[in-house]
C-alpha positions in Angstrom: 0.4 -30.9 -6.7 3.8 -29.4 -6.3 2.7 -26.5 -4.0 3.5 -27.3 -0.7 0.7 -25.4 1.4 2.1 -25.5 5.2 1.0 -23.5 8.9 2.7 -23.8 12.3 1.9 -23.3 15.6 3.6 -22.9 18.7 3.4 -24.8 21.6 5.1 -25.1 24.7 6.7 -28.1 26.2 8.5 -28.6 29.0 8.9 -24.8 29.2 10.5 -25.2 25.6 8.9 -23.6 23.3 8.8 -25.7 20.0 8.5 -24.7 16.5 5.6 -27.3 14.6 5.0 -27.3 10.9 1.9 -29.1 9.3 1.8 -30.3 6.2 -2.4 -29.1 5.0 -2.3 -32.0 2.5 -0.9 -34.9 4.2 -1.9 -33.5 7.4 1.7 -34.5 8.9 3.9 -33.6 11.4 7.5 -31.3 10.0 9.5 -30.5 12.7 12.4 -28.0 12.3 15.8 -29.7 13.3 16.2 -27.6 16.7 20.1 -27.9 17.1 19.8 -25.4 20.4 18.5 -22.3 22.3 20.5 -18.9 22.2 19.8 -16.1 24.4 21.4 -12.5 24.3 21.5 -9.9 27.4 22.6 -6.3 27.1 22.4 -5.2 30.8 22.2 -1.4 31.0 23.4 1.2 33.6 26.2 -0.9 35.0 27.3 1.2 38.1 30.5 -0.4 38.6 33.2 -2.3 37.1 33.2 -5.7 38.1 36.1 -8.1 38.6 37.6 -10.9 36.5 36.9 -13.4 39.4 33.4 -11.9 39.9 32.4 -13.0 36.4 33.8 -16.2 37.0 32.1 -17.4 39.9 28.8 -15.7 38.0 29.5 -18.4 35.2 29.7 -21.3 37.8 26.3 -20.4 38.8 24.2 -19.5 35.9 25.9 -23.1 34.6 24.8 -25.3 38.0 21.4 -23.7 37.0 21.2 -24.5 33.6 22.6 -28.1 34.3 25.2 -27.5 32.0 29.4 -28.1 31.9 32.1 -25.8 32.2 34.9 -27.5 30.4 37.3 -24.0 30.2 37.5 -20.6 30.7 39.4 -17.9 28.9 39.6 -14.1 29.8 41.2 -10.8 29.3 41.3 -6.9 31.1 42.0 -4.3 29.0 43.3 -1.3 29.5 42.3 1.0 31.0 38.7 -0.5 31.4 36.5 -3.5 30.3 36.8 -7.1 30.6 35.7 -10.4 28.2 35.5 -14.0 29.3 34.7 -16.6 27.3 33.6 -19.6 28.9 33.7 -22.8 26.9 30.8 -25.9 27.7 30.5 -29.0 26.5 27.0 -28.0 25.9 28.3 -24.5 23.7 29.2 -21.4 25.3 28.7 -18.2 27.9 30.7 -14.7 27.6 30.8 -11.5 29.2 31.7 -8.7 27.3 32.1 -5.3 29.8 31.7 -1.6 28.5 32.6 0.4 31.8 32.8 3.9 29.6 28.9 3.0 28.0 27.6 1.7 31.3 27.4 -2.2 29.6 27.9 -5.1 30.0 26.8 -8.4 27.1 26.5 -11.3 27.5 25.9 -14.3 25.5 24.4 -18.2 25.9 24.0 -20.6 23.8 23.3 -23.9 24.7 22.0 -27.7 23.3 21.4 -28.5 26.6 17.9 -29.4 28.3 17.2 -26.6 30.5 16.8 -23.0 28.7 19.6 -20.5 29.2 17.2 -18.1 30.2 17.6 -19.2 33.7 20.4 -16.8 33.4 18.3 -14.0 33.5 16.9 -13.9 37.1 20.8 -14.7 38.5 22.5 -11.9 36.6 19.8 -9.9 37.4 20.3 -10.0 41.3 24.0 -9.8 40.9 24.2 -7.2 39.1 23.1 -3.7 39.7 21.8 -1.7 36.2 18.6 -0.2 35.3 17.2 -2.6 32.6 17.7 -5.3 30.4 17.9 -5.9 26.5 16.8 -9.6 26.0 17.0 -11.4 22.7 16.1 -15.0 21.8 17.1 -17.1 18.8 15.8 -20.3 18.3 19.0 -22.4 16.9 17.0 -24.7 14.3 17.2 -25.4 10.2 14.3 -23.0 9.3 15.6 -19.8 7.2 14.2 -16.6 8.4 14.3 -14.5 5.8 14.2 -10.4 6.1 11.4 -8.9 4.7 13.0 -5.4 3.6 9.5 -4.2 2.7 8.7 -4.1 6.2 7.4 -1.2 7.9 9.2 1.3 10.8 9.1 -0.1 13.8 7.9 -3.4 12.7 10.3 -6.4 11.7 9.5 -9.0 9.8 10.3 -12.3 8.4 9.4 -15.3 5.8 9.7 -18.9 7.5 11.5 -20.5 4.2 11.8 -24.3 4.3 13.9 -24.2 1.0 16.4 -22.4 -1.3 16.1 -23.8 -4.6 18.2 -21.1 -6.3 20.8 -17.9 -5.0 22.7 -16.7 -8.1 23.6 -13.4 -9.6 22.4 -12.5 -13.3 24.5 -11.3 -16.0 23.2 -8.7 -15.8 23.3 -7.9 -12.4 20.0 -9.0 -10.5 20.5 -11.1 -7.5 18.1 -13.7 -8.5 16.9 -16.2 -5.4 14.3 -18.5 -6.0 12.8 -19.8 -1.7 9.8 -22.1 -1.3 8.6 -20.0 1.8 5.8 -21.9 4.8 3.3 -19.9 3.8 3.4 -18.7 0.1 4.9 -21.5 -1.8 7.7 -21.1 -4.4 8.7 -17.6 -4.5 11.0 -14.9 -7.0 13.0 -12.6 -4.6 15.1 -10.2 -7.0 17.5 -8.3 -4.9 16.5 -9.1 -1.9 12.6 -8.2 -2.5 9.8 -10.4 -3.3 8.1 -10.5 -6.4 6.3 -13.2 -6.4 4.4 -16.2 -4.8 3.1 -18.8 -6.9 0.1 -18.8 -3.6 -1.3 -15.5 -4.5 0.0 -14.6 -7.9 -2.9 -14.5 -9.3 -4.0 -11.6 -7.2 -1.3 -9.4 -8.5 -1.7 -10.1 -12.1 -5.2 -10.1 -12.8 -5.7 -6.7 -11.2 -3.1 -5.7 -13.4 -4.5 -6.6 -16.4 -8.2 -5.6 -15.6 -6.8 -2.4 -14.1 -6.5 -1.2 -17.9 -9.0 -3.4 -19.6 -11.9 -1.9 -17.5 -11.1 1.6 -19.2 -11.1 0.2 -22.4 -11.9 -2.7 -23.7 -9.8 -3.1 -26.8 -7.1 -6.1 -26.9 -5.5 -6.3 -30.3 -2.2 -5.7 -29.0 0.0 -5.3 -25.7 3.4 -4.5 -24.6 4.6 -5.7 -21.3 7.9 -4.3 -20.0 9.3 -6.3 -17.7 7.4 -8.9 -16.0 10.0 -11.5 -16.0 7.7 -14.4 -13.7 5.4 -14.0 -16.9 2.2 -14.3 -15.0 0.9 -10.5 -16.4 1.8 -12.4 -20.5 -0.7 -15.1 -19.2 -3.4 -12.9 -18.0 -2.9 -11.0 -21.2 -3.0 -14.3 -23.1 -6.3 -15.4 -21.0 -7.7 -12.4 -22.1 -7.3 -13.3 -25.5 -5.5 -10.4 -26.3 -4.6 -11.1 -30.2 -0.6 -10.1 -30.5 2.2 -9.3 -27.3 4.9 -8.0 -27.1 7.1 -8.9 -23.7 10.4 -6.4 -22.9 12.1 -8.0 -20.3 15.8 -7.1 -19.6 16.6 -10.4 -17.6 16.1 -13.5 -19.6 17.6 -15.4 -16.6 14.4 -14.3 -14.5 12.2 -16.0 -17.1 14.4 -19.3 -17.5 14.3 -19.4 -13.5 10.7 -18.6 -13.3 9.7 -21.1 -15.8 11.3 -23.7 -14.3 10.2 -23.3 -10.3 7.3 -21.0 -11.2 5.6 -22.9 -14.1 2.2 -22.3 -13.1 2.9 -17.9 -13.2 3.7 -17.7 -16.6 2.0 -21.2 -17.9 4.4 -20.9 -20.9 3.8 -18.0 -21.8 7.1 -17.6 -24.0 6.3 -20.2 -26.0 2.8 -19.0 -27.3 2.2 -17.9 -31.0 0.5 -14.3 -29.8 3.7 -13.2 -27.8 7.1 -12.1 -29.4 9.8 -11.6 -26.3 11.8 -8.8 -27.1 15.1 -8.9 -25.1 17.5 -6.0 -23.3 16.5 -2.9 -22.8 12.8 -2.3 -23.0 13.2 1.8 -23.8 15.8 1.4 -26.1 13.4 -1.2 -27.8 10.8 0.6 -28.2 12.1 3.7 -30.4 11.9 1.3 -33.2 8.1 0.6 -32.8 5.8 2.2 -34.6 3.4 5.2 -33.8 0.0 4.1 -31.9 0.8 0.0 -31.9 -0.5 -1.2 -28.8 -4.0 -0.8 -27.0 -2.7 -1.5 -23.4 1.1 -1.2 -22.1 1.7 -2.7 -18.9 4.7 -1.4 -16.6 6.0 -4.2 -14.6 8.7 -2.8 -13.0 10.3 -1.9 -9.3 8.2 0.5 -8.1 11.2 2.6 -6.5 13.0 6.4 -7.4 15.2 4.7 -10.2 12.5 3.4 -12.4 10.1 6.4 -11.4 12.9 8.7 -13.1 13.1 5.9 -15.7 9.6 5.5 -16.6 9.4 9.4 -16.4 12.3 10.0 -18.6 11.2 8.0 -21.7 7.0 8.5 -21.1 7.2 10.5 -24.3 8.5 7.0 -26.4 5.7 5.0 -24.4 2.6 7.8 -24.7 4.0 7.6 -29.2 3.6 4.0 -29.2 0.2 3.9 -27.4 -2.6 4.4 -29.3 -5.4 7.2 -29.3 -7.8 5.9 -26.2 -5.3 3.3 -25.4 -4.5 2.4 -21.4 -0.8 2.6 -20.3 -0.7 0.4 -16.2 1.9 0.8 -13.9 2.6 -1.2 -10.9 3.6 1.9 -8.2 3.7 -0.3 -5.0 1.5 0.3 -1.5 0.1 3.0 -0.7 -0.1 1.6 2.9 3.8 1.8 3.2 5.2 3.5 0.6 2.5 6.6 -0.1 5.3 9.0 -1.5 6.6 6.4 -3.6 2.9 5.9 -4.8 2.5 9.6 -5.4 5.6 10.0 -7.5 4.3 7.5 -10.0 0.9 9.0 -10.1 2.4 13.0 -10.8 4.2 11.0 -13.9 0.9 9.8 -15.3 -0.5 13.1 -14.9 2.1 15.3 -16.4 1.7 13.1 -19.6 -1.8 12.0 -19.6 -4.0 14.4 -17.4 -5.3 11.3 -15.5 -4.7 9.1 -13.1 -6.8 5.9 -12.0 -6.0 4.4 -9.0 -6.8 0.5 -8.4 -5.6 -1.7 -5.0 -5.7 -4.9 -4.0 -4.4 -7.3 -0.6 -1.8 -9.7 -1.5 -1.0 -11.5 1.5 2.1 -12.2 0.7 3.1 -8.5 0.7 1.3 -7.9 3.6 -0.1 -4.8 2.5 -2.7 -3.5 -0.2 -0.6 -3.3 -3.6 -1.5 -0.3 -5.8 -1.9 0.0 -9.9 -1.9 3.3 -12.0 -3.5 3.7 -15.5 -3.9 6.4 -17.4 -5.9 7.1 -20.9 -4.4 8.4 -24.0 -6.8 11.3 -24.8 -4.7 12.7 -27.3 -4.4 11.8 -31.1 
């Protein structure tokens, strides 16, 4: 099995606290490579300007604390206020950086040494006279965090990736990466975004598909546009749907996908019962006929941009859709995104007169991810 399924724990050692990765098949031990411990201050509400020399002899002590080696020390006043020092250690580094006319001063420790630099905290904190303290850790080690943009206000988060198996730019623009993330396994990120985990694919795909099915039952034939990981072309193809056609702009996203991602799209391209179709999916579709398809599945971002875009050409899609015939959107989460979710469903309604609304969790979002169909009544 390819998958690597992994959880960590935190523990704390020697008042260190340690990053520990297990491996859920093999049951062994991962470690990160720790190569030190960085800590940032931003004192606030400095009430005075302090001296060169002051700083200084501050550095001699927060380093005697830490059991660390001053091996230089560079500085500079400016004019007419503020002060840096930079003081060099053959264990890393310690600055000051002084903001008399914001009331701040930062400063900065990182350290391979034994003892945390956060004993720096309780020194500067007697020294120096302010009203509170911004404190920030890094742990210095080889595991990626990666920024989960989907995140919501207030609320930061990130994906523990133990890999990068591809970073590249499309030609035709997407910034295509593919991670093998702690938790979720191989993943598609386009753009910075995740759209994929081969963990819980499967959760995204088969909703999809049923979201449309379970309002009508016909499967002759299907168009997916976009879709590039190809897992909603092998739900369709599980469903025994008889002919599909796949409009995907990227052909990278598919070569990349079927590589790392096998298991998503299971070969889809290769099948008998699916034709790909590649460039521009609306541009595509004014050659097809009237009333081809049974189901057409939207697989595409779910932000402004393709709203407009799916709402600008919903005339082409509702002609090639057939009387009774399901037309499914992906429109993102309702839990973080509800006016993005709303957009999509006034779309569906100005051109169909209904909307049906299907969710489901997919951990690797984090949130409940929502589908739209709507009926073709007319004909």
């Amino acid at each position: 099995m390819w998958i690597k399924f992994y959880s960590s724990f935190l523990f704390e050692r020697s008042k260190k606290i340690c990053l520990v990765i297990i491996n859920k098949e093999s049951g062994e031990l991962v470690m990160a490579k720790k190569v030190g411990e960085h800590i940032t201050l931003d004192i606030i509400g400095m009430k005075k300007e302090y001296t060169p020399s002051f700083f200084e002899k501050l550095v001699y002590r927060i380093a005697k604390k830490a059991k660390v080696t001053v091996l230089d020390i560079s500085k500079h006043k400016f004019e007419p206020q503020g002060f840096t020092l930079v003081a060099l250690l053959a264990e890393s580094h310690i600055s000051f950086h002084t903001f008399p006319e914001k009331g701040i001063i930062s400063f900065d420790f990182f350290t391979c040494g034994k003892v945390s630099p956060s004993v720096a905290i309780d020194i500067i904190k007697k020294e120096i006279e302010h009203k509170r303290i911004v404190k920030k850790e890094f742990n210095r080690d080889t595991v990626i965090l990666y920024d989960d943009i989907y995140s919501s206000p207030g609320l930061k988060k990130y994906y523990i990736v133990n890999n990068v198996l591809e970073d590249f730019t499309s030609k035709v623009g997407q910034h295509i990466e593919i991670l093998d993330l702690e938790q979720f396994g191989k993943s598609l990120f386009i753009d910075n975004e995740l759209q994929v985990a081969t963990n819980d694919e499967h959760l995204y795909s088969s909703t999809f598909v049923n979201s449309g099915l379970k309002l009508n039952k016909a499967k002759d034939k299907a168009a997916i546009i976009g879709g590039g990981d190809g897992g909603v072309a092998r739900e369709c193809i599980s469903k025994n749907f008889n002919f599909i056609d796949w409009f995907e702009l990227d052909p990278e996203v598919v070569e990349v996908c079927s590589k790392y991602l096998s298991k998503v799209g299971n070969n889809a391209t290769k099948k008998n019962s699916v034709k790909c179709i590649w460039g521009d999916a609306f541009e595509s579709i004014k050659s097809v006929e009237d009333n081809r398809y049974d189901k057409i599945f939207v697989d595409l971002n779910d932000d402004q941009y393709c709203i407009d875009l799916a709402a600008k050409n919903m005339k082409s899609l509702k002609r090639i859709l057939k009387p009774n015939g399901v037309i499914t959107a992906q429109v993102g989460s309702q839990d973080k995104k509800p006016k993005q979710v709303n957009s999509w469903l006034k779309v569906f309604n100005k051109s169909f007169g209904n909307t049906t609304l299907d969710r489901v969790y997919i951990p690797s979002f984090d949130c409940s991810w929502n589908f739209a169909s709507s009926v073709n009544h007319s004909g």
